[in-house]
PADORO-265426 format. One record per atom (N, C-alpha, C): z, y, x. Coordinates in pm, whole numbers, padded with zeros to 5 digits, always signed. Layout:
REM PADORO-265426
ZYX...
END
This chain:
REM PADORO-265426
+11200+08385+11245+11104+08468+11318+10982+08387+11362+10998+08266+11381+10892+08180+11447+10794+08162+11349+10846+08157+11209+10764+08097+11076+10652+08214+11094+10657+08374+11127+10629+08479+11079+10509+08506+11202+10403+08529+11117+10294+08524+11239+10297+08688+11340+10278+08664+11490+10338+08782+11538+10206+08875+11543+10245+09011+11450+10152+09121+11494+10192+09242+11602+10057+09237+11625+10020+09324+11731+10018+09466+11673+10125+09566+11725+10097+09695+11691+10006+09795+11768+09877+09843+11750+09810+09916+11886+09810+10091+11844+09788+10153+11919+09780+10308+11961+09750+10363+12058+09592+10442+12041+09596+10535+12169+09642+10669+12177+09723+10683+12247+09761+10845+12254+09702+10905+12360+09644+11061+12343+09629+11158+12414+09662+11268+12405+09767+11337+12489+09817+11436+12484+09888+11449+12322+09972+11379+12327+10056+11389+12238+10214+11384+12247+10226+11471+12367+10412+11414+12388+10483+11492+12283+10458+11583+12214+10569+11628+12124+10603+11533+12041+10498+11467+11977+10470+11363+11888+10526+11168+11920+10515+11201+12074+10574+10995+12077+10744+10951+12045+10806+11085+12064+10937+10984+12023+10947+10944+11910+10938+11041+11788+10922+11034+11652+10811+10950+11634+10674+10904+11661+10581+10859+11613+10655+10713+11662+10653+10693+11803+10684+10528+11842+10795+10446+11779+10891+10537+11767+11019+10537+11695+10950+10447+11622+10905+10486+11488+10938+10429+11371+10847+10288+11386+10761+10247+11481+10750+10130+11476+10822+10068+11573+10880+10065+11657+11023+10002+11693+11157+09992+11627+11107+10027+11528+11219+10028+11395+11199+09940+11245+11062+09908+11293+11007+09858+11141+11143+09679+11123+11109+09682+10991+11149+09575+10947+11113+09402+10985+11029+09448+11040+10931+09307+11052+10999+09243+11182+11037+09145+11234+11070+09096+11319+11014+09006+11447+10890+08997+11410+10799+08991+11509+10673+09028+11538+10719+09120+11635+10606+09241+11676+10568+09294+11808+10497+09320+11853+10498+09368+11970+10386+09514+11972+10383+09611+12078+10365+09759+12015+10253+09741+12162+10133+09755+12151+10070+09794+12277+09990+09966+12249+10029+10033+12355+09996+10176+12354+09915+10232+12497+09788+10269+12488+09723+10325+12574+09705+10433+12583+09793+10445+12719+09744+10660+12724+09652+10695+12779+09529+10791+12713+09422+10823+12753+09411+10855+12847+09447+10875+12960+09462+11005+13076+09517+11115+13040+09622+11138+12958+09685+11249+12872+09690+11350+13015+09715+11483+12958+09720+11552+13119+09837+11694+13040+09932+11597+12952+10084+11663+12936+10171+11580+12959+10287+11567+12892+10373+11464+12900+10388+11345+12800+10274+11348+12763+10268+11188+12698+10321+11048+12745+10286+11036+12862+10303+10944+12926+10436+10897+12986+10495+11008+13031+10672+11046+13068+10714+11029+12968+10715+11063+12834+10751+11018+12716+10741+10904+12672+10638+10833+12671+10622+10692+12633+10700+10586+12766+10748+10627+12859+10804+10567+12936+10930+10602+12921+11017+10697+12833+11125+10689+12799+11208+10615+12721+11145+10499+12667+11145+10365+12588+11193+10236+12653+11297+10209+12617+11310+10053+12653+11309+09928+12549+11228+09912+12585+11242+09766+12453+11094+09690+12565+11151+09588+12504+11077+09449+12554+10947+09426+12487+10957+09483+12361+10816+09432+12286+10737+09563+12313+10756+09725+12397+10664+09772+12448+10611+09788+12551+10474+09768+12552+10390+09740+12713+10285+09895+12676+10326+09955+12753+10253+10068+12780+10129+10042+12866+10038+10099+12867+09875+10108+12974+09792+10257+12986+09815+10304+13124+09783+10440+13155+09660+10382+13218+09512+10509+13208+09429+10449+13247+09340+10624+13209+09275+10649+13283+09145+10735+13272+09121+10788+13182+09070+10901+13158+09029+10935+12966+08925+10888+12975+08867+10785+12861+08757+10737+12791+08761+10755+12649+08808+10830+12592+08796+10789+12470+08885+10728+12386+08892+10722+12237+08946+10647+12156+08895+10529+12173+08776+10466+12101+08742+10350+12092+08782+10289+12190+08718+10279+12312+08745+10273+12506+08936+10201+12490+09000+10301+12418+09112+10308+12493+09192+10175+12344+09171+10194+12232+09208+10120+12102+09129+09974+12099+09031+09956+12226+08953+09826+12215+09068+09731+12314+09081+09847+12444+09184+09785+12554+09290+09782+12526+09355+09830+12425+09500+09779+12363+09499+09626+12272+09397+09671+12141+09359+09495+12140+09362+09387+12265+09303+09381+12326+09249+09271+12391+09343+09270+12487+09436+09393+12477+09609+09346+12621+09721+09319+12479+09684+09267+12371+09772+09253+12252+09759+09079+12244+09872+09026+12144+09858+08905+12157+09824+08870+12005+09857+08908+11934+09915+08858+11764+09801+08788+11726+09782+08741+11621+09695+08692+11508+09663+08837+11437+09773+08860+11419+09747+09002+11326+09737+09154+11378+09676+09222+11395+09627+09359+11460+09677+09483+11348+09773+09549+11377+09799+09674+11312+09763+09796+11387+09685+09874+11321+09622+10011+11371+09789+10112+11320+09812+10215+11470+09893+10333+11445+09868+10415+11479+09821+10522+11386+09753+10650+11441+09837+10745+11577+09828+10814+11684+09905+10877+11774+10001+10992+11701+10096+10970+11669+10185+11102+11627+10176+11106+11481+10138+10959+11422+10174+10956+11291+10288+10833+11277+10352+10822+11185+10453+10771+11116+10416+10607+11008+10462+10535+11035+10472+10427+10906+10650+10435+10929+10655+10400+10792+10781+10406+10719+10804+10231+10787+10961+10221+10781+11035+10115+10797+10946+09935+10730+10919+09961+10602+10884+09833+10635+10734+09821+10617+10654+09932+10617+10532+09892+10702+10465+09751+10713+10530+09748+10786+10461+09625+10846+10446+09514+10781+10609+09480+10762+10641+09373+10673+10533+09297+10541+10520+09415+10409+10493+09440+10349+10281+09439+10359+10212+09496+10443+10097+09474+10505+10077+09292+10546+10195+09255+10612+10153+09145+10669+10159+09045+10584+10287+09050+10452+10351+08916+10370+10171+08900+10308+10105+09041+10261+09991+09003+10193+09873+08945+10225+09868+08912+10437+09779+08817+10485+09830+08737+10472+09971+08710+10495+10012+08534+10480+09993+08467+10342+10019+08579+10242+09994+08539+10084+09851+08516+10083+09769+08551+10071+09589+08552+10043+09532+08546+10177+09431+08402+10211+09396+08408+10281+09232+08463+10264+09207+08503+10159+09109+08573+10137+09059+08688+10172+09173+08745+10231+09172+08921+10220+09207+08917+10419+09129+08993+10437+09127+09009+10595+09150+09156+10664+09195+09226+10567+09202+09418+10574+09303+09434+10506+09393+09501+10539+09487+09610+10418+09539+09709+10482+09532+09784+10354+09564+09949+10370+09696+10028+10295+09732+10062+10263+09873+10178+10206+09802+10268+10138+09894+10345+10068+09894+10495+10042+09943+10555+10145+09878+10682+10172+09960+10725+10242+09961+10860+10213+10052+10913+10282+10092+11091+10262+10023+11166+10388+09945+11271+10350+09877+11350+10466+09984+11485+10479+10023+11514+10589+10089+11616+10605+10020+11748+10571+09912+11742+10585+09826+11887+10568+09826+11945+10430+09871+11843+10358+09864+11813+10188+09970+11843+10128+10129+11798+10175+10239+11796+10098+10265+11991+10098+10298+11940+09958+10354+12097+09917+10197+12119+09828+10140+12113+09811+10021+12165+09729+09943+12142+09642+10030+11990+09598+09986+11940+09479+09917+11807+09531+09847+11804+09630+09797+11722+09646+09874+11569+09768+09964+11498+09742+10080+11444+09803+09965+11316+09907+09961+11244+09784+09910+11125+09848+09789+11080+09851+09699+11016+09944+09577+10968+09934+09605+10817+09873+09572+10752+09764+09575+10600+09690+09441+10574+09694+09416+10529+09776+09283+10402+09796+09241+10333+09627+09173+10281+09597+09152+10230+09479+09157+10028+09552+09209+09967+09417+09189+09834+09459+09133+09766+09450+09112+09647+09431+09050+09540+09362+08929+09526+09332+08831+09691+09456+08651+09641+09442+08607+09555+09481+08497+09551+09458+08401+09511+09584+08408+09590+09720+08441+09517+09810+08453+09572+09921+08370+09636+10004+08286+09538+10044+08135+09614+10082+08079+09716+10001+08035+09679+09870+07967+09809+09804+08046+09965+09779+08174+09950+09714+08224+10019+09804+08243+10143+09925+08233+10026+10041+08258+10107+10170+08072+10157+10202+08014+10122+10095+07875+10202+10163+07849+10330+10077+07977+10353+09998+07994+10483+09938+08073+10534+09946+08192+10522+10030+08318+10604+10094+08385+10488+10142+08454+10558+10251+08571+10495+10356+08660+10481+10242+08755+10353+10274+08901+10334+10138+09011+10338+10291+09006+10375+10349+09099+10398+10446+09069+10496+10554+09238+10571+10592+09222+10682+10711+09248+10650+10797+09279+10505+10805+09273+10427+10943+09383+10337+11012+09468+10508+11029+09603+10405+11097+09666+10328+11049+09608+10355+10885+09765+10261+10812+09689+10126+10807+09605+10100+10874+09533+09957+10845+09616+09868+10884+09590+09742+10854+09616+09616+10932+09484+09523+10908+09469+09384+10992+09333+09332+10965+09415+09191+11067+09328+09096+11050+09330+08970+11166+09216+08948+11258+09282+08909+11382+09245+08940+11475+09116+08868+11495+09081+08755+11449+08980+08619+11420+08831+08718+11331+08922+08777+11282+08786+08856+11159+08772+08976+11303+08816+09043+11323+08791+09138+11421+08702+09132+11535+08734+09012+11621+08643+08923+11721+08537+08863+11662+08514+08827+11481+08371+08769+11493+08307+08848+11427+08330+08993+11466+08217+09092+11430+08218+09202+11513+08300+09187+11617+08245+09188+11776+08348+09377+11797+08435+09345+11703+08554+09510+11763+08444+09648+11728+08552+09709+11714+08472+09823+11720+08356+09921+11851+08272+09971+11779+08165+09972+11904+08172+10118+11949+08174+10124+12085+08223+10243+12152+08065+10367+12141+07948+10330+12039+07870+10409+12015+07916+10513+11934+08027+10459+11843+08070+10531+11692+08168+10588+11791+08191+10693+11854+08274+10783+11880+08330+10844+11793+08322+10926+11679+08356+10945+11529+08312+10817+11416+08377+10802+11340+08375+10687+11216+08373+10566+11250+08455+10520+11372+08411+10384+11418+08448+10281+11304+08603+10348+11212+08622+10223+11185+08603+10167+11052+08473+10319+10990+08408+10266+10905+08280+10176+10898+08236+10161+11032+08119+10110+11105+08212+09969+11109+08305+09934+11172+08393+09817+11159+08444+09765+11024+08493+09844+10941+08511+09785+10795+08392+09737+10766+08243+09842+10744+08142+09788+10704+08126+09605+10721+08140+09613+10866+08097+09493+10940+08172+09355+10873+08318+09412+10867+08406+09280+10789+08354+09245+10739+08313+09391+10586+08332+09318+10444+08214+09236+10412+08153+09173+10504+08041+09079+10474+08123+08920+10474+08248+08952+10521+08307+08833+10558+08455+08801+10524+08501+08906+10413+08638+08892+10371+08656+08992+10260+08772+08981+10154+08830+09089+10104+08927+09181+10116+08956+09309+10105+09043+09390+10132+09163+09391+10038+09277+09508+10064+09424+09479+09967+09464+09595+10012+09542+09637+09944+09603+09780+09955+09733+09765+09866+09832+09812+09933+09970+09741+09946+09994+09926+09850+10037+09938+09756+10081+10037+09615+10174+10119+09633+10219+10130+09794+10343+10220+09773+10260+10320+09924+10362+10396+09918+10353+10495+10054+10422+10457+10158+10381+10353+10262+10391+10340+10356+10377+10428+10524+10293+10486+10481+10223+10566+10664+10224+10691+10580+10252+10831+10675+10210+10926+10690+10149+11004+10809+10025+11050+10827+09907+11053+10886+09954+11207+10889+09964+11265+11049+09929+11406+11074+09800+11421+11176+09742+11570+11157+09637+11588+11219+09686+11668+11306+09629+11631+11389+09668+11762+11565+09568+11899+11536+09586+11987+11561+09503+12100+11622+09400+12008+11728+09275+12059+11684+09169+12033+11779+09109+11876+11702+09193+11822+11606+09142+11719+11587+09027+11750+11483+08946+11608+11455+08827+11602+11372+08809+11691+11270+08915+11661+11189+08938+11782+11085+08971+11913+11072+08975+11927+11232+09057+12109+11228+08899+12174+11339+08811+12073+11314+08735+12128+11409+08571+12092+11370+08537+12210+11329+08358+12209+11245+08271+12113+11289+08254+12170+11453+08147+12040+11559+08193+11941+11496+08323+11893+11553+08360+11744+11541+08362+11653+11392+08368+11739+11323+08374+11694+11122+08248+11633+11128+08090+11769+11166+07993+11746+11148+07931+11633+11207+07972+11590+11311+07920+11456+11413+08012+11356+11380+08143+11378+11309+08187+11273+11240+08130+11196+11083+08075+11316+11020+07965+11301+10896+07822+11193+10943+07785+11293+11033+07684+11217+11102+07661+11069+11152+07781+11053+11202+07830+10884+11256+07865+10832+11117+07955+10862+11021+07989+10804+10908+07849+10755+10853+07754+10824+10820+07643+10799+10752+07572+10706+10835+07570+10733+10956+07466+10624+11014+07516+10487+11015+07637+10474+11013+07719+10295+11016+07660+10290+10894+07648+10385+10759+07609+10326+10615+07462+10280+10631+07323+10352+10749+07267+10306+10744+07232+10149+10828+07339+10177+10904+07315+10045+10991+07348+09922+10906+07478+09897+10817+07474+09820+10751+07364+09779+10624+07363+09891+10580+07229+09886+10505+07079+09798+10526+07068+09846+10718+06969+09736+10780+07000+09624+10723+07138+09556+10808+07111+09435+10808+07143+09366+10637+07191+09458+10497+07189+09385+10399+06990+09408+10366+06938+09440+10444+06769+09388+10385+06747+09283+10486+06828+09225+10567+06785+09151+10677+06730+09195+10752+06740+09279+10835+06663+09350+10941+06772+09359+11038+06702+09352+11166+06830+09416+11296+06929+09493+11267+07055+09515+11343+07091+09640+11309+07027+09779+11419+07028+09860+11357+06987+09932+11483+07011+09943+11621+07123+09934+11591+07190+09975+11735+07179+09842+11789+07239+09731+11752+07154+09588+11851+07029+09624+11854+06934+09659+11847+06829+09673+11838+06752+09809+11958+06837+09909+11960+06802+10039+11952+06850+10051+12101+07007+10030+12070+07132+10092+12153+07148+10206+12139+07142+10336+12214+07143+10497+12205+07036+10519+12156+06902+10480+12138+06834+10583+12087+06845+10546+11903+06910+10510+11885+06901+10479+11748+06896+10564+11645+06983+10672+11675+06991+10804+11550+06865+10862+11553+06823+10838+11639+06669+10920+11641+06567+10863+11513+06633+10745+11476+06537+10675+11386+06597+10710+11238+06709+10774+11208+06789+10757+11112+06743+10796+11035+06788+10825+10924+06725+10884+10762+06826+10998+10789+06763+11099+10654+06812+11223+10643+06872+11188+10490+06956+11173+10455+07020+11171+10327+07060+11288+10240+07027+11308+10140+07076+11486+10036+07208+11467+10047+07287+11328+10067+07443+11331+10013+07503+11381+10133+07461+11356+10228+07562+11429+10389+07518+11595+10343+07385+11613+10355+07352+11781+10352+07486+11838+10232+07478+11796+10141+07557+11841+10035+07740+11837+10082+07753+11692+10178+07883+11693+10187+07950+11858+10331+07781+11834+10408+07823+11986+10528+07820+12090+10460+07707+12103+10349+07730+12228+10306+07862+12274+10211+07916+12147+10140+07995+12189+10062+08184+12273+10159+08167+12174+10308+08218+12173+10378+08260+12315+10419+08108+12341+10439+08091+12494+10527+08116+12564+10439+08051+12545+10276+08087+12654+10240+08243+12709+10187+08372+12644+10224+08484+12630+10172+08526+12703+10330+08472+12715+10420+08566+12785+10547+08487+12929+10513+08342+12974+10448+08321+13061+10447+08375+13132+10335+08470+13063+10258+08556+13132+10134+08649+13179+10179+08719+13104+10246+08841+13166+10340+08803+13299+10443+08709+13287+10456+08654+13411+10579+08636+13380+10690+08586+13226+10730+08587+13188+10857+08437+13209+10915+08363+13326+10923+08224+13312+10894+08146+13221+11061+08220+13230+11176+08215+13196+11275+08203+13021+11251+08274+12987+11200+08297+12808+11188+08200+12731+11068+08231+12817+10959+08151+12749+10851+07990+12806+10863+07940+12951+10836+07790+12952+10845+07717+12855+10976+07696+12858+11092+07651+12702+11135+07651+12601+11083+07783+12537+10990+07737+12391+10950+07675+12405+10801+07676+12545+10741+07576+12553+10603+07442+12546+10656+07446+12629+10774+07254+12595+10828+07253+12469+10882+07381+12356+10941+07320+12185+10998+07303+12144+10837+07335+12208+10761+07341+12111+10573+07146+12175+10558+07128+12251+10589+07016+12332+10551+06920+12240+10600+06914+12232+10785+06823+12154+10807+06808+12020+10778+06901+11948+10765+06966+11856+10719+06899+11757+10601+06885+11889+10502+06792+11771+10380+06813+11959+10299+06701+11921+10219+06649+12094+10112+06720+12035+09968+06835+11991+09898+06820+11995+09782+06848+12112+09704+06871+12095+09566+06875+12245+09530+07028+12295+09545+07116+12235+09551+07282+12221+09591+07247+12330+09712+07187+12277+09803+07225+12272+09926+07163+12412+09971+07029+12450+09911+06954+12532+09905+07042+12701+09846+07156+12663+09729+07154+12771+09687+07296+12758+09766+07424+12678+09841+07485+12778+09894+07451+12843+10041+07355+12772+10045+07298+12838+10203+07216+13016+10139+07177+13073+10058+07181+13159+09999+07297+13245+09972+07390+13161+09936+07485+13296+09839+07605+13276+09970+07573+13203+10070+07628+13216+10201+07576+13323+10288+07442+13313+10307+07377+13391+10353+07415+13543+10349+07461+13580+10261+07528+13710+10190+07611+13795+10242+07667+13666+10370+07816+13738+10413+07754+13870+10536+07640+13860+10530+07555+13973+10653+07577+14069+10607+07635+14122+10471+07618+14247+10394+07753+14212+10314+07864+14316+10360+07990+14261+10361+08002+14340+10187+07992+14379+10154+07999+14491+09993+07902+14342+09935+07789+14372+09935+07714+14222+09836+07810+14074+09843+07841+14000+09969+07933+13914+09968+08083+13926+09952+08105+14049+09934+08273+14040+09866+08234+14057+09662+08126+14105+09645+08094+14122+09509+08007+13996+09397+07969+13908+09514+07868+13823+09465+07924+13686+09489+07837+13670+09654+07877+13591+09726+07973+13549+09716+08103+13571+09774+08204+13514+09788+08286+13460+09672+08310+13510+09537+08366+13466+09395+08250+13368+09360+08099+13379+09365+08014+13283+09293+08038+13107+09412+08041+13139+09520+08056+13013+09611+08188+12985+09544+08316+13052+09566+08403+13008+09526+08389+12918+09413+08338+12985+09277+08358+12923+09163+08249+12725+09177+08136+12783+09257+08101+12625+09289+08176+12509+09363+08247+12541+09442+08296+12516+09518+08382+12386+09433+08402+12380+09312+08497+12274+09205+08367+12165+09225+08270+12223+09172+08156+12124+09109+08124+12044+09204+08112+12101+09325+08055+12024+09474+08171+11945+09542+08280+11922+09485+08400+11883+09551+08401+11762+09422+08364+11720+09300+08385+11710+09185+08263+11600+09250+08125+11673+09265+08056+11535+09299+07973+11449+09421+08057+11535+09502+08059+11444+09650+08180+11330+09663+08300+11343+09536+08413+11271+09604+08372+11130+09558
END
């Protein structure tokens, strides 16, 4: 156990008590033998907290504290953590038994690689063909991550040395922090992605993905870490050192976000959600004019005249709906 460098497991939970026995469980179960689990409860205001105190083991140190936030609350679990090695666990998701193990043998093997990630299984997914998310391997890391995230987060692991000299994640990125943080690494290490299905990742009701606002200001933040890194590969400030809050004000308008809200919106307005999706086809609208973007804000538009959009509208979005999924991914 001594040979084996000790990682730090972190998690913030909020309002998640259905979810901590089963979720904590399985990393008090992992294979790895030296570990320790630090978990911060947001100010949960159910029984999260009564739950996470139904635990005895030595290697968990619980920390109740105010709601601030994710970042706020996943920065103060780091820094009350001890390891060399930092493992991210999403609240009320799952890594399989050896997890850990398996993530960590590949920092001790390559000291090159300062990130790794899993496959993992999305619950929202199984049953429908679509099982697992597989990261791709062996890019370029940076270039890359300034064209999609290769991780959903929790199943990460990283070292703690690379983490501190690019200063943790920054509590501006309220959504996409920890693609704003990968960005930041990969100027300074390579990534690894361990080939099997390790973590499975559920989404709560109310979370990012079950919720239009929050997707769209998560798009929003995603893109701007791409432009912030972007600064500093021309050598320029980054913004936000530079800026602090007013920074988005300076941002670029990109066709590829407009295209990714509209394609977004227009897939809840197929379903019939006209309340959730038409708003974020008009944030894609103002957003940037391409011609994508232009014609489903049109054959969206449609749904005002319920006979024209059950006859037109709704089968012609549908049938785009492949192409725009085909070349945003």
């Amino acid at each position: 156990m001594t040979d084996l460098p000790r990682v730090s497991v972190v998690s913030a939970f909020y309002n998640r008590g259905s979810r901590v026995r089963e979720s904590v469980g399985t990393i008090l179960a992992q294979t790895y033998p030296n570990l320790e689990l630090v978990i911060v409860d947001d100010g949960s205001t159910d029984d999260t907290l009564a739950q996470l105190k139904t635990f005895d083991d030595p290697r968990l140190k619980i920390i109740s504290r105010d709601n601030r936030g994710f970042v706020a609350s996943i920065n103060e679990a780091i820094r009350a953590s001890s390891g060399a090695i930092v493992a991210i666990h999403g609240s009320g998701d799952l890594s399989f038994p050896d997890r850990i193990a398996r993530q960590a043998q590949v920092l001790v093997d390559d000291p090159s690689v300062g990130v790794v990630g899993c496959w993992v299984e999305d619950d929202e997914t199984v049953g429908d063909g679509t099982l697992v998310f597989r990261p791709p391997a062996g890019l370029p890391f940076h270039e890359v991550l300034l064209g999609r995230n290769l991780f959903t987060h929790g199943e990460t692991m990283f070292r703690r040395a690379l983490y501190d000299r690019v200063g943790g994640y920054r509590e501006f990125f309220r959504y996409a922090q920890d693609r704003d943080l990968w960005l930041r690494m990969s100027r300074h290490t390579d990534y690894a992605i361990v080939p099997d299905i390790l973590y499975r990742r559920f989404k709560p009701a109310g979370g990012v993905s079950a919720d239009p606002q929050k997707l769209v200001l998560q798009a929003y933040l995603s893109d701007f870490a791409v432009q912030c890194a972007l600064a500093v590969d021309r050598g320029e400030d980054d913004p936000i050192d530079r800026h602090g809050y007013l920074a988005p004000f300076l941002r670029q308008r990109p066709e590829v976000l407009a295209r990714k809200l509209a394609w977004y919106g227009a897939r809840l307005m197929v379903k019939g959600d006209f309340a959730r999706g038409w708003p974020v086809i008009e944030q894609a609208r103002r957003e940037a004019g391409s011609w994508q973007v232009r014609m489903i804000h049109a054959l969206a538009g449609l749904h005002t005249s319920p006979v024209i959009w059950e006859r037109i509208g709704r089968p012609v979005l549908a049938q785009r709906l492949a192409y725009f999924r085909q070349s945003d991914d």
